[in-house]
C-alpha positions in Angstrom: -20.0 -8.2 -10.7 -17.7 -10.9 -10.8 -13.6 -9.6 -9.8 -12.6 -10.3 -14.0 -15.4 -7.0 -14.2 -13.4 -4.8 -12.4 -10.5 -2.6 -13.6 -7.9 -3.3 -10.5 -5.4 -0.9 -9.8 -3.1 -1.9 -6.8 -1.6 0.6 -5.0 1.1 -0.4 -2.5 3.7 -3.7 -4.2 6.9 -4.7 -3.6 9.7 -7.2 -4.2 10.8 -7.8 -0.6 14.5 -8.9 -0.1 14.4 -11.1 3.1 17.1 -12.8 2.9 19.9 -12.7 6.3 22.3 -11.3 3.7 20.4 -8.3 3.5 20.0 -8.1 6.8 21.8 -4.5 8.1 20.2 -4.8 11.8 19.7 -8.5 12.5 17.3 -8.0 15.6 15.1 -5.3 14.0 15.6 -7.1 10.3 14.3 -10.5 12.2 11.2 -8.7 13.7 10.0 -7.8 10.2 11.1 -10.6 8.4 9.0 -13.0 10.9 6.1 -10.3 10.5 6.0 -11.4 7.0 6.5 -14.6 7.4 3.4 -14.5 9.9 1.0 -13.5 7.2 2.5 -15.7 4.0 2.2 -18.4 5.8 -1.0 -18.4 8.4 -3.7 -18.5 4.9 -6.6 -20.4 5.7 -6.4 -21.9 1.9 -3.6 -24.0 1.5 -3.3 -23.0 -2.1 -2.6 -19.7 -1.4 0.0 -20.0 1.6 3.8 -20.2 1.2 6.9 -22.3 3.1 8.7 -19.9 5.3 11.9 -20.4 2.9 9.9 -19.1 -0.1 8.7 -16.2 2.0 12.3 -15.3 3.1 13.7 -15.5 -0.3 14.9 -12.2 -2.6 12.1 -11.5 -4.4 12.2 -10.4 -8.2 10.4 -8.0 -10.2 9.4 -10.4 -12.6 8.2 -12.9 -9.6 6.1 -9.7 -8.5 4.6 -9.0 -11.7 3.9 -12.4 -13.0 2.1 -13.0 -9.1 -0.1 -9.7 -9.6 -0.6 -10.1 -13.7 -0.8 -13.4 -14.4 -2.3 -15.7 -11.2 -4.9 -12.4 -10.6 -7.0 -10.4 -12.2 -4.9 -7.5 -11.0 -4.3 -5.2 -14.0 -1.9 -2.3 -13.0 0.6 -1.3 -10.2 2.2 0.7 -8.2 5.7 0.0 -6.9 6.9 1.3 -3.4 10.1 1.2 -2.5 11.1 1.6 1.4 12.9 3.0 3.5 13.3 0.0 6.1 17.0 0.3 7.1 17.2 -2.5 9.1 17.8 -3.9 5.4 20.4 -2.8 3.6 18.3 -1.9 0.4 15.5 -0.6 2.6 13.8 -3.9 2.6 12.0 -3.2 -0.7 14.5 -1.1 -2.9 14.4 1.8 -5.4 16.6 0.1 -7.9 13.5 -2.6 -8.3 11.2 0.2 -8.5 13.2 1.2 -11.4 13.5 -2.0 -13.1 9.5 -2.4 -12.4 9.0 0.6 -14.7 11.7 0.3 -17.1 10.6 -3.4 -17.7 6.8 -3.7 -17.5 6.1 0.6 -17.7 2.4 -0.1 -19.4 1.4 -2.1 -15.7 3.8 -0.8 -13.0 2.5 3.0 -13.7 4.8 4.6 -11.6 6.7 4.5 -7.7 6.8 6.9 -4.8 10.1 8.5 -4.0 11.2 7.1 -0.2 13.2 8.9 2.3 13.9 8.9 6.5 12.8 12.4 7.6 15.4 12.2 10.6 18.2 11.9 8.2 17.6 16.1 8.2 19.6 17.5 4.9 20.6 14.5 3.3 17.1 13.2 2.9 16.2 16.3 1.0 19.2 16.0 -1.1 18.1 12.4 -1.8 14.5 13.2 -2.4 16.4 15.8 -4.9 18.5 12.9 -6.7 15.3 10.5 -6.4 13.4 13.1 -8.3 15.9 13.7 -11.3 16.4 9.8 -11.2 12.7 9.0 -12.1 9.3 10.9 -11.9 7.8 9.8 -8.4 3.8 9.8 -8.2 5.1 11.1 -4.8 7.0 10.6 -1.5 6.5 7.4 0.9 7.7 7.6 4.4 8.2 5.6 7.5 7.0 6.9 11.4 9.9 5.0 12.4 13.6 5.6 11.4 16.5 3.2 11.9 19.9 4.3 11.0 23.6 3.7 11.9 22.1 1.5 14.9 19.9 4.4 16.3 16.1 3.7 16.1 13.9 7.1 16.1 10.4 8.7 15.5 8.9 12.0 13.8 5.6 13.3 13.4 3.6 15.1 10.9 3.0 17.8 12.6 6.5 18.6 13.2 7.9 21.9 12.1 11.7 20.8 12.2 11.6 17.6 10.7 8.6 16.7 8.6 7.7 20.1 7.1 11.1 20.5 5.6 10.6 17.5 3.5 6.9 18.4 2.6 8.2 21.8 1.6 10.6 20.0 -0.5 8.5 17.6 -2.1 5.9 20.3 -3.0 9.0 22.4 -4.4 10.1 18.9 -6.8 6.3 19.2 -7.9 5.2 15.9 -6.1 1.6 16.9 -4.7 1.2 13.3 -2.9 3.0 12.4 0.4 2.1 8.9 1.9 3.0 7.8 4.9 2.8 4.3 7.1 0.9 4.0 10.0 -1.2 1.7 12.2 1.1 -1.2 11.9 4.3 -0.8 14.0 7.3 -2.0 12.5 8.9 -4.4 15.3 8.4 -4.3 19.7 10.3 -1.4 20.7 9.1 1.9 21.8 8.1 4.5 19.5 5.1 6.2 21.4 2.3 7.3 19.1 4.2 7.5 16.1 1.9 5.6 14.7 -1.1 6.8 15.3 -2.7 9.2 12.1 -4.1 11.9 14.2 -0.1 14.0 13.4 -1.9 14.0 9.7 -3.7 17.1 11.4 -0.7 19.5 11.3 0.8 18.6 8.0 -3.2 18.8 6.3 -3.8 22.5 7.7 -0.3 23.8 6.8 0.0 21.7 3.4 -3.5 22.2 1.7 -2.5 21.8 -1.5 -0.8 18.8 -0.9 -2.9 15.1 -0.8 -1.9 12.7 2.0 -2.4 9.1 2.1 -2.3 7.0 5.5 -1.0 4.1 4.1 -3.0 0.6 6.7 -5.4 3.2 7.7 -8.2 1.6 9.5 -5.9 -1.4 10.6 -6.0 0.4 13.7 -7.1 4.0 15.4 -10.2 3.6 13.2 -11.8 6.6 15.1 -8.9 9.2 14.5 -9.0 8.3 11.2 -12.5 8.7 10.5 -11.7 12.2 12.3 -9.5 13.1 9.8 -11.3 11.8 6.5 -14.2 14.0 7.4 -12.3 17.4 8.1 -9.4 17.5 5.5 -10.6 16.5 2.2 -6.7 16.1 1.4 -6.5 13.0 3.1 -7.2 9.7 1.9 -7.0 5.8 2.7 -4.3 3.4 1.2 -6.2 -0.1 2.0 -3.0 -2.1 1.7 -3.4 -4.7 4.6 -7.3 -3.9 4.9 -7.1 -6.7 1.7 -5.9 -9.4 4.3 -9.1 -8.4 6.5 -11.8 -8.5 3.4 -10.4 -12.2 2.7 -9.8 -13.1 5.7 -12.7 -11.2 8.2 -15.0 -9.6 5.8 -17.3 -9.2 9.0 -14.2 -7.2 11.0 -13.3 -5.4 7.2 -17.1 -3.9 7.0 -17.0 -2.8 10.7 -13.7 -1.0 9.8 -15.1 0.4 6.9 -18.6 1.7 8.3 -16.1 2.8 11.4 -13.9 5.1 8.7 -17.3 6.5 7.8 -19.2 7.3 10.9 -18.4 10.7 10.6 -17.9 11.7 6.8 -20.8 9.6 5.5 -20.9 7.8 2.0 -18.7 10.3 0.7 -15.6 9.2 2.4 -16.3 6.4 -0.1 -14.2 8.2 -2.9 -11.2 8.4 -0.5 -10.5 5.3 0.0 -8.2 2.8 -2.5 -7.0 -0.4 -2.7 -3.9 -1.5 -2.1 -2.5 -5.3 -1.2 2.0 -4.7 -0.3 2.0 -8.1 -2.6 4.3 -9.9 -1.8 2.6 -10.3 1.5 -0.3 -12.0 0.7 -1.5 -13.4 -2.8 -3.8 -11.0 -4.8 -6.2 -13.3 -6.1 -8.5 -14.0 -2.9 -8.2 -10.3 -1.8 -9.8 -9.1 -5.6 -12.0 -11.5 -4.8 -13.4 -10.9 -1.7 -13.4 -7.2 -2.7 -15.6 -8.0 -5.5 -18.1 -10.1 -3.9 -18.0 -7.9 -0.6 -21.3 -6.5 0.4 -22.1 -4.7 3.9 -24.8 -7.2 6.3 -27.6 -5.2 7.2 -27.7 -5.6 10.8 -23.9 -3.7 11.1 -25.4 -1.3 8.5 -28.8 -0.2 10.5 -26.5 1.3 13.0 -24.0 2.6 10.7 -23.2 6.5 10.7 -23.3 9.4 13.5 -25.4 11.9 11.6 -27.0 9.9 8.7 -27.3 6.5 7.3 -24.8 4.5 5.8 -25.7 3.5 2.2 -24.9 -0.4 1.0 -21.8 -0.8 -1.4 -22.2 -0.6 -5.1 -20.9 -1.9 -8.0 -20.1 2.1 -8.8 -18.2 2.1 -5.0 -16.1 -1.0 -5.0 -15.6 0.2 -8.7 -14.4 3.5 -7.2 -12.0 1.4 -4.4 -10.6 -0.6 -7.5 -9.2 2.2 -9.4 -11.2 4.8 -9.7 -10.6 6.9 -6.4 -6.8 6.7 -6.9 -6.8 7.7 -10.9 -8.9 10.7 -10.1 -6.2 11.9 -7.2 -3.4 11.2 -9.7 -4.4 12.0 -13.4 -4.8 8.6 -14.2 -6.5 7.7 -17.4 -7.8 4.6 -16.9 -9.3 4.1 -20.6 -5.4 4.8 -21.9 -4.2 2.3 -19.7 -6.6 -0.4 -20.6 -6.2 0.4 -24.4 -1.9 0.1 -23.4 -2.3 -3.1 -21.9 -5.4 -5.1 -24.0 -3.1 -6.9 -26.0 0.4 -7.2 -23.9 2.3 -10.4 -22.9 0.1 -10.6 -19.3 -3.2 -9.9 -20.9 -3.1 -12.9 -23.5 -2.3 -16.0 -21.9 -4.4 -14.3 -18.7 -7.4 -14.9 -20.9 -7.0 -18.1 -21.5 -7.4 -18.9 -17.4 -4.9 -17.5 -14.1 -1.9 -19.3 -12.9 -1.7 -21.2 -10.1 -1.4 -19.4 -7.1 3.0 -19.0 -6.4 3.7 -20.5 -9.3 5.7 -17.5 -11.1 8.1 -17.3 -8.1 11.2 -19.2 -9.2 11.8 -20.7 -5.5 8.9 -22.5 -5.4 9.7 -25.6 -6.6 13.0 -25.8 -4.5 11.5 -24.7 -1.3 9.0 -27.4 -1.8 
């Protein structure tokens, strides 16, 4: 199957403010802004690769949605705002997530609530305000915590800091918490916070609630392979595992027969796909997903206690949208009946944008 055959639901985008102005910590604010900068500009295909002044620009929810709607065959999305405070709206704000789903609510289908764990009792009393202020698919939290020029770290797994806000979350009614990993955020230290295997303690003592590691697989493959095949409330947010199927579709299988060793084909149903656009342009990633078969020779000596099977139509259909409507109450036949006929689906039949040509400082920076 072609990617126009596939029903794509993204799960991870934002409209990333990078400009110096909304810099609230210029050294860590630098490191993540030249992060970013790193992957819009280092594409192989020209087409696809921005100027660093486009890249550092204040991004707009219409710029997001025309780049996911209208130049791919992306079809629905989620927002995420963050809480990045190194930028003084958190890098990718919750007043956008708003605007996403007041202005375009039949394609963004909803946003997570965001909060910094280490801010103790006011980040429950803003998960509390976030809550009344919109209806969160659920909470989205950082390892890493910067605040009144302090930087700090929490785990899952601990009782004082992270359980409070799980207890929370579960008490609002949000039964989803995701939560970044595998990609620090700039070179200072922050010991393991990173690393998944913390998952452990907040999946025993929170079984009724589902937990996402958000870049899962981007590193510490093996713990979270460990984790996918003992907690069947945890699941894979592929946002940045796009860059690797476009980019390394070699690397991307190894990662994702690595995420499977243990669990088998199963695990399968637990992953979904998710791209942080505007990091890196849709388009190639949907395709690459779509064409993206397993070689044989990695798939021979696939899995620890049984084969590996080779990726279906059914599977990628599963990654696309499937996986993540089933852990949400998504129904993905109302949400293509909303959106057959809408102002993105029309002139997206008659052929995609150019690649960047919906963000409005484009033709300046160039």
């Amino acid at each position: 199957m072609a990617e126009q055959d596939f029903f794509v639901l993204d799960a991870v985008t934002h409209a990333f403010n990078l400009t110096q102005q909304n810099f609230a910590d210029h050294d860590g604010a630098k490191a993540m802004a030249e992060m970013v900068v790193a992957l819009g500009t280092s594409i192989p295909e020209s087409e696809f690769a921005l100027t660093r002044e486009v890249v550092l620009h204040d991004w707009t929810v219409d710029e997001l949605a025309r780049v996911l709607f209208l130049e791919s065959t992306t079809d629905v999305a989620v927002y995420h705002p963050l809480p990045i405070f190194f930028f003084k709206d958190g890098l990718s704000s919750l007043e956008k997530a708003i605007e996403a789903m007041e202005k375009y609510p039949t394609r963004f289908l909803g946003s997570y609530a965001c909060v910094d764990p280490l801010r103790g009792k006011d980040a429950l009393v803003e998960l509390e305000r976030q809550v009344e202020l919109f209806k969160p698919l659920g909470l989205k939290m950082y390892p890493a915590s910067f605040y009144n020029g302090k930087r700090g770290s929490w785990k899952m797994n601990d009782p004082k800091v992270a359980y409070p806000i799980i207890e929370k979350a579960g008490e609002l009614g949000l039964r989803h918490v995701a939560v970044h990993k595998s990609i620090p955020i700039e070179p200072v230290e922050f010991r393991d916070a990173f690393n998944p295997a913390d998952f452990e303690g907040a999946a025993v003592h929170f079984p009724e609630m589902n937990f996402e590691i958000v870049h899962g697989g981007i590193a510490f493959v093996e713990e979270t392979a460990l984790l996918l095949a003992r907690f069947p409330n945890i699941y894979v947010n592929m946002e940045n595992l796009n860059m690797v199927v476009a980019r390394r579709p070699r690397v991307f299988a190894q990662i994702l027969l690595g995420l499977m060793r243990e669990g088998g084909d199963a695990i399968m149903e637990r992953l979904f796909w998710g791209t942080g656009t505007i990091q890196y342009h849709p388009k190639p990633c949907v395709e690459a997903m779509a064409a993206f078969e397993f070689p044989e020779d990695l798939l021979e000596g696939a899995g620890l206690y049984a084969p590996l099977s080779q990726i279906t139509d059914d599977g990628k259909a599963g990654l696309f949208a499937g996986n993540y409507a089933r852990l949400h109450d998504i129904d993905l036949n109302a949400i293509k009946a909303q959106i057959a006929n809408d102002d993105f689906a029309r002139p997206q039949a008659e052929g995609l944008a150019k690649p960047w040509s919906s963000a409005a400082a484009i033709p300046a920076a160039r």
